[in-house]
N, C-alpha and C positions, 0 to 999 in steps of 0.2 A: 309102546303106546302109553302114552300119556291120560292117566283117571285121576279124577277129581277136579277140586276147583283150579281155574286159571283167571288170575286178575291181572285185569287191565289195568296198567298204571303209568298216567297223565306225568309225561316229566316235567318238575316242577323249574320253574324259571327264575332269576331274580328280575330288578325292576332293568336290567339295562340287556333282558334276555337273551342270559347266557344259561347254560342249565345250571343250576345248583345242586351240587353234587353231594351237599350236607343234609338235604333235607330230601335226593333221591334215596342214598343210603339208610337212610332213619324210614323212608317208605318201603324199601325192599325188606330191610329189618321186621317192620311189623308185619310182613307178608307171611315171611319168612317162620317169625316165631306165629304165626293165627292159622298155619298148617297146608298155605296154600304149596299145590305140587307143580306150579308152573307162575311164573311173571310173563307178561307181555309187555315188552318196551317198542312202543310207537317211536320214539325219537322226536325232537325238540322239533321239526320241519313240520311233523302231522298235527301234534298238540298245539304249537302256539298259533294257530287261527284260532283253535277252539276257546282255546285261555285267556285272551287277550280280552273278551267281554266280561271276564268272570271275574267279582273282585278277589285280590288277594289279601290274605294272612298276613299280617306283620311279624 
């Protein structure tokens, strides 16, 4: 059984959306070390409808 937090985390894409694996890495990373006991990866198919309105980061 799985206790405590689980974060959901949006795979992040670059501009010609592929996933960007530098900048999932560095998102699992801080997951990782801020103590969460579980990730939830949706995959690049369920987030990028979501993402595609949202601006990005450079």
């Amino acid at each position: 059984m799985i206790r405590g937090s689980i974060a959901a985390i949006v795979t992040p894409t670059n501009a010609a959306g592929e996933v960007d694996e530098r900048r999932l890495a560095r998102l699992i990373d801080l997951h990782l070390h801020a103590g969460s006991d579980a990730l939830l990866l949706p995959g690049p198919r369920v987030t990028a409808p979501l993402s595609t309105s949202m601006p990005t980061a450079a």
